[in-house]
GUGUGU-432294 format. One record per residue: x, y, z of N, C-alpha, C in turn. Coordinates in steps of 0.2 Angstrom, whole numbers, padded with zeros to 4 digits, always signed. Layout:
XYZXYZXYZ/...
END
This chain:
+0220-0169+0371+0213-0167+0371+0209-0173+0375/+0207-0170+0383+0203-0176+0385+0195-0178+0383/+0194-0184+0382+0190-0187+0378+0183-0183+0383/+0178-0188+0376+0171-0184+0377+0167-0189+0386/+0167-0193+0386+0166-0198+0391+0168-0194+0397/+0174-0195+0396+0179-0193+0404+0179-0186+0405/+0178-0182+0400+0175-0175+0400+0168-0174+0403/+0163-0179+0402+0156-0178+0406+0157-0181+0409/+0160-0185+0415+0160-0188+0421+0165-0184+0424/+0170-0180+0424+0173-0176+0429+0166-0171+0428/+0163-0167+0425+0158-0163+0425+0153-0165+0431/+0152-0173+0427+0144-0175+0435+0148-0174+0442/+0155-0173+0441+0158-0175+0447+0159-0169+0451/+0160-0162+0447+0161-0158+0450+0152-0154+0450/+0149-0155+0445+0142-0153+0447+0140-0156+0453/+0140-0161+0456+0138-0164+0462+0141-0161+0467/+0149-0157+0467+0148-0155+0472+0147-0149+0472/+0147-0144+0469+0142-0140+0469+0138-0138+0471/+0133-0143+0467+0125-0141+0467+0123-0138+0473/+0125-0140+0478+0122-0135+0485+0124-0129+0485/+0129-0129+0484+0130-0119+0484+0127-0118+0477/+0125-0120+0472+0122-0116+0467+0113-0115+0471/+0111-0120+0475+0103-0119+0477+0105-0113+0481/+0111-0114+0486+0110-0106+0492+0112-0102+0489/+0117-0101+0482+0117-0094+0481+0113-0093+0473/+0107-0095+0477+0105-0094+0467+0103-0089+0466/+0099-0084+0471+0101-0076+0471+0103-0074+0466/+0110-0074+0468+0118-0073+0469+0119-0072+0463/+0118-0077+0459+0122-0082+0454+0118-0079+0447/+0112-0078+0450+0104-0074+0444+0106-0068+0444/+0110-0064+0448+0110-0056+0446+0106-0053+0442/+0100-0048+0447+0094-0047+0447+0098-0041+0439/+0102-0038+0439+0103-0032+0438+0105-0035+0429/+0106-0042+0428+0109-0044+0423+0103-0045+0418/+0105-0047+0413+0100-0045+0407+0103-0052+0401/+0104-0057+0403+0106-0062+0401+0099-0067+0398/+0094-0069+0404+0090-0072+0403+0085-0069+0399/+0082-0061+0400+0079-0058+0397+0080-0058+0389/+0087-0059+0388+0090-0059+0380+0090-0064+0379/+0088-0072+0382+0088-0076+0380+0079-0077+0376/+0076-0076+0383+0066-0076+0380+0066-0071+0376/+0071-0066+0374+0069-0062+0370+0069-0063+0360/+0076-0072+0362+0075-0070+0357+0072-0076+0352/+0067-0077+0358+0065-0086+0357+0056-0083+0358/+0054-0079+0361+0049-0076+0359+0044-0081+0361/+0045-0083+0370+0037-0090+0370+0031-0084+0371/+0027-0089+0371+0020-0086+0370+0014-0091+0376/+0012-0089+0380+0006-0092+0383+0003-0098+0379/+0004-0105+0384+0002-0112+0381+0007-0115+0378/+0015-0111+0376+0019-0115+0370+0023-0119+0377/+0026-0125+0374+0030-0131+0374+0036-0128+0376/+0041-0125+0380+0046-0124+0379+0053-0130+0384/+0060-0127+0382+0066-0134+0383+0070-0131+0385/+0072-0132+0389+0079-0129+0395+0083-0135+0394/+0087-0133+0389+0094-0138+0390+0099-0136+0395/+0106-0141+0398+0107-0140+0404+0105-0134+0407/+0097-0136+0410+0095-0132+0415+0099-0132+0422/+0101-0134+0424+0105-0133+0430+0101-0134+0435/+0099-0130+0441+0095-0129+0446+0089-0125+0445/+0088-0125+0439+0082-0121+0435+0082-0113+0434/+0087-0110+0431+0088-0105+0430+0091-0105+0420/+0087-0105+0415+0079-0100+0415+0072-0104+0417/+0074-0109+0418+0068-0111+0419+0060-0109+0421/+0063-0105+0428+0058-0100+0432+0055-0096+0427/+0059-0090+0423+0056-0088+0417+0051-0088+0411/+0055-0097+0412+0051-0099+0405+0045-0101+0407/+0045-0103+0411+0037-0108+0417+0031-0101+0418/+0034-0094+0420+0030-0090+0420+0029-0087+0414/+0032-0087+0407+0031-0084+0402+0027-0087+0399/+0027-0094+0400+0021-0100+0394+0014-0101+0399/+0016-0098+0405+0008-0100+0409+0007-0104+0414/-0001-0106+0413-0001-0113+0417-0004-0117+0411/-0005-0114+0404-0007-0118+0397-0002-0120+0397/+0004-0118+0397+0010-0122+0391+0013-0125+0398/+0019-0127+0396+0027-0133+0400+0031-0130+0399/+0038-0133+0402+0042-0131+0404+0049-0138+0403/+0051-0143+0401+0055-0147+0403+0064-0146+0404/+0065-0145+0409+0074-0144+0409+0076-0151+0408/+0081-0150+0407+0087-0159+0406+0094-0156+0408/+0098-0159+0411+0104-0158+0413+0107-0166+0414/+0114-0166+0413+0117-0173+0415+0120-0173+0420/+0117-0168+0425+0119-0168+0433+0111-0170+0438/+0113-0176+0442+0107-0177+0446+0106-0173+0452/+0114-0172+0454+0111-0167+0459+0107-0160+0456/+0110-0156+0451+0107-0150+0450+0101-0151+0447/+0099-0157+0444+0091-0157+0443+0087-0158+0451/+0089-0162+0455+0086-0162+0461+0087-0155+0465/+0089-0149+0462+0089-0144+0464+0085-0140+0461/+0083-0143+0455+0079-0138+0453+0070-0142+0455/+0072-0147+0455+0064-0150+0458+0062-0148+0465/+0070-0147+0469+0066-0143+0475+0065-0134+0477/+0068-0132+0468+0065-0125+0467+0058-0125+0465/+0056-0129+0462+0051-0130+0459+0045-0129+0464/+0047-0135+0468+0042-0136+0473+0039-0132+0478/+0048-0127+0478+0045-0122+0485+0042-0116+0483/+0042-0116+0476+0040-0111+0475+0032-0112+0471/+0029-0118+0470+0024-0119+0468+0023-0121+0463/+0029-0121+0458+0027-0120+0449+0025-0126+0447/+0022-0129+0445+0016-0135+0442+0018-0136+0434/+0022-0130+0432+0020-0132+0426+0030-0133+0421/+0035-0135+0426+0039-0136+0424+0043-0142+0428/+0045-0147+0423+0046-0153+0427+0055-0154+0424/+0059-0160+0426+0066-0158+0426+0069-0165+0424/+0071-0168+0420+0077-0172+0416+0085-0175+0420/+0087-0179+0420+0092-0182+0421+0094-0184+0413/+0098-0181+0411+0099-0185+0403+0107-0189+0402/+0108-0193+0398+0115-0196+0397+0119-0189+0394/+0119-0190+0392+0123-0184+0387+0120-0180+0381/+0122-0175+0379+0121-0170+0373+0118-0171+0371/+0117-0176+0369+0116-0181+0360+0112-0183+0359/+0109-0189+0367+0103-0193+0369+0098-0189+0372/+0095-0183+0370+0092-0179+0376+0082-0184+0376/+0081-0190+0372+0074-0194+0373+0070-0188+0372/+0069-0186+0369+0064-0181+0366+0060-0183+0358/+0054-0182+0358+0049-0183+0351+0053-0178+0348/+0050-0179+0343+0052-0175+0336+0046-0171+0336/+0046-0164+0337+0042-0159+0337+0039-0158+0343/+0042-0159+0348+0039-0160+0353+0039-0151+0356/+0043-0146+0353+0044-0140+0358+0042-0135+0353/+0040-0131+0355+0040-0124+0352+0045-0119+0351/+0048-0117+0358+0054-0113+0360+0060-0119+0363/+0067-0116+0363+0072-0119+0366+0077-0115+0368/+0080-0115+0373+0087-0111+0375+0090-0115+0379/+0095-0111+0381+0102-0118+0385+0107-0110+0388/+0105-0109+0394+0108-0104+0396+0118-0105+0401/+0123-0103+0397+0130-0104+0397+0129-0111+0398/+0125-0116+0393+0127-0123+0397+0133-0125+0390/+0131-0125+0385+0133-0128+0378+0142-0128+0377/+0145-0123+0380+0153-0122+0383+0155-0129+0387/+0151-0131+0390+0152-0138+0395+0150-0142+0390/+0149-0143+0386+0145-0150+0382+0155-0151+0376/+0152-0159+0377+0159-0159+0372+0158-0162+0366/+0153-0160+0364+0149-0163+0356+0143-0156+0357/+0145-0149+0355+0138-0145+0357+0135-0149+0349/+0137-0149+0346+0134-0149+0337+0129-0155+0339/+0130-0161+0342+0125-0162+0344+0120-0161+0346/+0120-0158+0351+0115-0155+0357+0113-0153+0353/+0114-0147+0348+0110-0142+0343+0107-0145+0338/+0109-0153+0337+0105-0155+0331+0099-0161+0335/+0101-0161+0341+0095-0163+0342+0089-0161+0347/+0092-0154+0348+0085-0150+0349+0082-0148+0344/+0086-0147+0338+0084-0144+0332+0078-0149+0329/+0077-0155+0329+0073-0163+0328+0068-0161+0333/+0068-0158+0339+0064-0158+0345+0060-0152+0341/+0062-0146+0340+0057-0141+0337+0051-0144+0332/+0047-0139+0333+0041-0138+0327+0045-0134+0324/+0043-0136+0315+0045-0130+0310+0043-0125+0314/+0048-0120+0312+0048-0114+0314+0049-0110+0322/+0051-0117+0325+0054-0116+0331+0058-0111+0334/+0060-0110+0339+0064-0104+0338+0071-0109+0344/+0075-0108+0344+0081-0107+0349+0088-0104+0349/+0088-0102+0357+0094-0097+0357+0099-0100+0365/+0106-0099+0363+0109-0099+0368+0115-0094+0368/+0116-0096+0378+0123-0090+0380+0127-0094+0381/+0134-0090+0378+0139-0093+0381+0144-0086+0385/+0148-0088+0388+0155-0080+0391+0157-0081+0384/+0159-0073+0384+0162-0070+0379+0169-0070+0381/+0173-0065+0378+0180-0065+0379+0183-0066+0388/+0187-0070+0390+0188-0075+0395+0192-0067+0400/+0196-0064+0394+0196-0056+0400+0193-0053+0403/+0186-0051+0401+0181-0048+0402+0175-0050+0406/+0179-0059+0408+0173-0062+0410+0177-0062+0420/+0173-0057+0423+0178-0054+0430+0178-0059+0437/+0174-0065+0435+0173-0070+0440+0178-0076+0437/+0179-0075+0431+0184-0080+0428+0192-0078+0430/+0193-0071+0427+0198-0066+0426+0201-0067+0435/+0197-0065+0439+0201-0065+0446+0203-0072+0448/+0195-0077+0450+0197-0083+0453+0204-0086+0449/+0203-0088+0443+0210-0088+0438+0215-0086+0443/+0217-0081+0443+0225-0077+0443+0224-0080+0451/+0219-0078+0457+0220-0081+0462+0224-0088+0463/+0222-0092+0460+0220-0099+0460+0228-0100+0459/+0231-0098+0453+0237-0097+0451+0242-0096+0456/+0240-0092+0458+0246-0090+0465+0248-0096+0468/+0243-0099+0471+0243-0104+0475+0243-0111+0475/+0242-0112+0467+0242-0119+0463+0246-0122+0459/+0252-0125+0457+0255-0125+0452+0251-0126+0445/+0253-0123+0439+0246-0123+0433+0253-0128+0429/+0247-0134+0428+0251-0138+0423+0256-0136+0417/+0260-0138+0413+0263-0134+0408+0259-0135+0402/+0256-0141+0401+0251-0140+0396+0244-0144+0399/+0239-0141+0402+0235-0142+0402+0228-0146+0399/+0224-0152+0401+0221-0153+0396+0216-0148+0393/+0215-0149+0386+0211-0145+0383+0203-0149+0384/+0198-0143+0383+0190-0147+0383+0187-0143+0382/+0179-0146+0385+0173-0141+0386+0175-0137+0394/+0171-0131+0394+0173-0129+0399+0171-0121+0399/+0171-0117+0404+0169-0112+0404+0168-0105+0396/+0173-0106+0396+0175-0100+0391+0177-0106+0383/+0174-0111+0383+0178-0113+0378+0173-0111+0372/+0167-0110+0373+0166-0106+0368+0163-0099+0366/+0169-0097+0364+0168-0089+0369+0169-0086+0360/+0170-0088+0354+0172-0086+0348+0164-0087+0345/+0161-0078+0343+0155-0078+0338+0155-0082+0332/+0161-0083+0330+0165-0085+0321+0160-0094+0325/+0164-0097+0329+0163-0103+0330+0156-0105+0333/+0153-0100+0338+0147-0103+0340+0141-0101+0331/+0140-0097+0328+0136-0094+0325+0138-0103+0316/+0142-0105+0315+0145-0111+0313+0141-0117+0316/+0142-0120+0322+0138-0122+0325+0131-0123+0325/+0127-0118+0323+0120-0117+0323+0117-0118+0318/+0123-0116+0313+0120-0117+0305+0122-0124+0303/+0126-0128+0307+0128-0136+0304+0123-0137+0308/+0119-0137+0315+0115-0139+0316+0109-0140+0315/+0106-0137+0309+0101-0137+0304+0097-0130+0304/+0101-0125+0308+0095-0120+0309+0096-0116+0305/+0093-0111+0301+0092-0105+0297+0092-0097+0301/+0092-0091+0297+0091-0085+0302+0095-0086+0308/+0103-0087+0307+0104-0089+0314+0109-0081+0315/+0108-0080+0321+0114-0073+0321+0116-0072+0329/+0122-0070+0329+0127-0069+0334+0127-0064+0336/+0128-0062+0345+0128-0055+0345+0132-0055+0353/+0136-0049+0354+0140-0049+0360+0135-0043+0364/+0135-0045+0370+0133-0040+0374+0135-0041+0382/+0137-0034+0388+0140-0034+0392+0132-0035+0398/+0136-0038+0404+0130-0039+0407+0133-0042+0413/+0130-0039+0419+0131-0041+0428+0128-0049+0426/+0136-0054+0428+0132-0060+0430+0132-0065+0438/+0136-0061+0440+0135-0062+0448+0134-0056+0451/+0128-0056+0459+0129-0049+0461+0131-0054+0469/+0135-0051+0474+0135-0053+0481+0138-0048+0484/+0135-0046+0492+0136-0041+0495+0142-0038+0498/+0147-0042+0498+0154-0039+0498+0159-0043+0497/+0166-0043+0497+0170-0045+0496+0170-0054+0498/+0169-0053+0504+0170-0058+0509+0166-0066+0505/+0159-0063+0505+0154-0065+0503+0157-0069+0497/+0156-0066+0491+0159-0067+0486+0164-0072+0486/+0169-0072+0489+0173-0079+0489+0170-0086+0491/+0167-0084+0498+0163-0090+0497+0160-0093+0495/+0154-0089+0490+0151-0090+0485+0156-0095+0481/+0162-0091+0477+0164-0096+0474+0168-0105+0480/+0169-0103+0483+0170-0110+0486+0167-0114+0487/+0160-0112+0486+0155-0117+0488+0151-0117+0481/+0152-0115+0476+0149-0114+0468+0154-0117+0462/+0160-0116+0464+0164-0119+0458+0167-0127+0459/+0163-0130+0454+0166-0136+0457+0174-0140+0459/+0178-0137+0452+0186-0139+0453+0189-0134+0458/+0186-0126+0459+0189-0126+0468+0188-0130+0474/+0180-0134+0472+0179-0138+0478+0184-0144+0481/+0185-0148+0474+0191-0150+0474+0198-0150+0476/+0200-0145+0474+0206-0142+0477+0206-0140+0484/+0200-0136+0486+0201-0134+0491+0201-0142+0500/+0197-0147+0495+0197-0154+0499+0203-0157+0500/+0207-0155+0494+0214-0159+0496+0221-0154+0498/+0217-0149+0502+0224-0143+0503+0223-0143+0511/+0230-0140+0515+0230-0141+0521+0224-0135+0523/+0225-0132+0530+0218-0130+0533+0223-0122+0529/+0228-0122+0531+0234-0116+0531+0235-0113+0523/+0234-0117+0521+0234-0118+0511+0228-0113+0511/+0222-0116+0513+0217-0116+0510+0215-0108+0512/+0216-0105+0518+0217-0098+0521+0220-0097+0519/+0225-0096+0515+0230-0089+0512+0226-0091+0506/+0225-0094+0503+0219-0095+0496+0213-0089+0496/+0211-0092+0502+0206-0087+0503+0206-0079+0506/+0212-0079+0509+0212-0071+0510+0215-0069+0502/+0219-0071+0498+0220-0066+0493+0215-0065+0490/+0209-0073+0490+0202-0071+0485+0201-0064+0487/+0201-0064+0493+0197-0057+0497+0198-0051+0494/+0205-0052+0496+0210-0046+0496+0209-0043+0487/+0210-0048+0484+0208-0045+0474+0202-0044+0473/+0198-0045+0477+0192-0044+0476+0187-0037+0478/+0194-0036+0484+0192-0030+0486+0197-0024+0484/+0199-0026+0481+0206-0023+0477+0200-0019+0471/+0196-0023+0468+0191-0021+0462+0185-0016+0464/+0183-0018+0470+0176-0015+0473+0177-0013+0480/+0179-0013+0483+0182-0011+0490+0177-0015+0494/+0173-0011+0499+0169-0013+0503+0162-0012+0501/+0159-0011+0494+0155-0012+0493+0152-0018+0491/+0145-0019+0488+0144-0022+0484+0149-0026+0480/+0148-0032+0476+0152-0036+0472+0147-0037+0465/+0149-0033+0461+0145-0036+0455+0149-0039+0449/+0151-0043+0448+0155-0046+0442+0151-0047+0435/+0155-0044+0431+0152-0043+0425+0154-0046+0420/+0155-0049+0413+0156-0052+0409+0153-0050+0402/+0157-0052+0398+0154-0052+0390+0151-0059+0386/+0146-0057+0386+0142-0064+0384+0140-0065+0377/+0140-0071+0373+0138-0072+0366+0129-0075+0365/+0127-0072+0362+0120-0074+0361+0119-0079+0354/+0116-0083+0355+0114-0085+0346+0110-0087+0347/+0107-0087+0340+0098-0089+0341+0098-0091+0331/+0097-0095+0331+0091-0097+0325+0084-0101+0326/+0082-0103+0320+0074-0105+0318+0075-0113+0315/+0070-0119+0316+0070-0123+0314+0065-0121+0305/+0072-0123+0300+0067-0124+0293+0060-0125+0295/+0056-0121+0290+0048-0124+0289+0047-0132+0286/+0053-0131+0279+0052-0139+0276+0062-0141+0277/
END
């Protein structure tokens, strides 16, 4: 099991190199047709003037929702343990005008510097799978709420289901040797079980907490092609890999992307879909 430290610093280190393909394809990556976000504010319920927390906000995606949802009375504060993706969301922020959401460099999970009732609302969209202490994170947003607080997060659901994971995987496999045992951690799909996320939320002091699976477009890009290099410039442990392969490695990697990707969708559109877990409870009144 790699440790919790060494587990957030390969993280900064792949979030770093990312972060720019997450700004250029943040379109992409928001899949206008997906319904992720909407079920997040739907089930945290802000209201015009309220405090709301974007934990690992990333490049600010919900952020943008939750900034238009509370107004220009209420806030917005995202935190992430990535400086590049916070520096990408301050320069979404700025292109786009929003005055009323501002952006965090946080140490880890645990330390997020926040009052104690400082928020109204809370959500943390697929970030909490990356975290290597989430009961943390959840118990100290939970200290962050006002009684009666609300928060909800997503994580990917079944890792079969999830069609950006499912291909680049077996792609990646052709042309990678895969360890024989692999380290375990945080990570993509690792909290992908209702049984364990809906546990979590209840140790983390919340009440009214409930689980719920639902299917949803999480990436849309215009064709095959496209698509892959979305991912080459979005996932971070491709980035790495594909820096230390020859030029020759790196092109047949990328034509079979193509090729399974067009094998699913042809020469249309690429929409990748996934099964996502929602949970949401409430901060006790007393």
């Amino acid at each position: 099991m790699i440790d919790a430290d060494t587990a957030r610093e390969q993280q900064r280190q792949e979030w770093a190199l990312s972060a720019p393909g997450w700004s250029q394809f943040r379109d992409n990556l928001s899949a206008a047709s997906g319904t992720m976000t909407g079920r997040l504010l739907d089930a945290v319920a802000p209201r015009p003037g309220d405090r709301a927390l974007d934990l690992a906000c990333g490049i600010g995606n919900p952020t943008d929702a939750l900034a238009a949802a509370v107004g220009a009375g209420g806030s917005v504060l995202g935190l992430d343990i990535s400086p590049e993706m916070i520096e990408g969301a301050r320069s979404w922020a700025r292109a786009h005008g929003v005055t009323n959401a501002e952006f965090r460099v946080v140490p880890d999970e645990g330390h997020l510097g926040l009052a104690p009732e400082e928020f109204d609302v809370a959500v943390c969209r697929v970030g909490l799978q990356y975290m290597p202490d989430p009961g943390a994170a959840l118990r100290a947003v939970r200290e962050a709420l006002v009684p009666g607080g609300r928060m909800a997060a997503t994580t990917l659901g079944d890792p079969g289901r999830c069609m950006a994971f499912r291909i680049s995987s077996q792609v990646i496999a052709r042309h990678v040797p895969t360890p024989d045992a692999p380290p375990s951690g945080p990570g993509p799909v690792s909290l992908s079980d209702a049984d364990r996320l809906r546990e979590l939320f209840a140790a983390g002091g919340f009440t009214d907490v409930a689980v719920e699976s639902f299917e949803t477009a999480l990436i849309e890009v215009g064709d095959a092609e496209s698509c892959w290099l979305m991912f080459e410039h979005t996932m971070g442990p491709l980035i790495a890999m594909l820096g230390s392969m020859s030029a020759e490695r790196a092109r047949a990697l990328r034509e079979d992307g193509v090729a399974a990707l067009r094998a699913e969708f042809g020469d249309g559109p690429v929409v990748l879909t996934g099964e996502a877990l929602l949970a949401s409870g409430t901060r006790p009144e007393s």
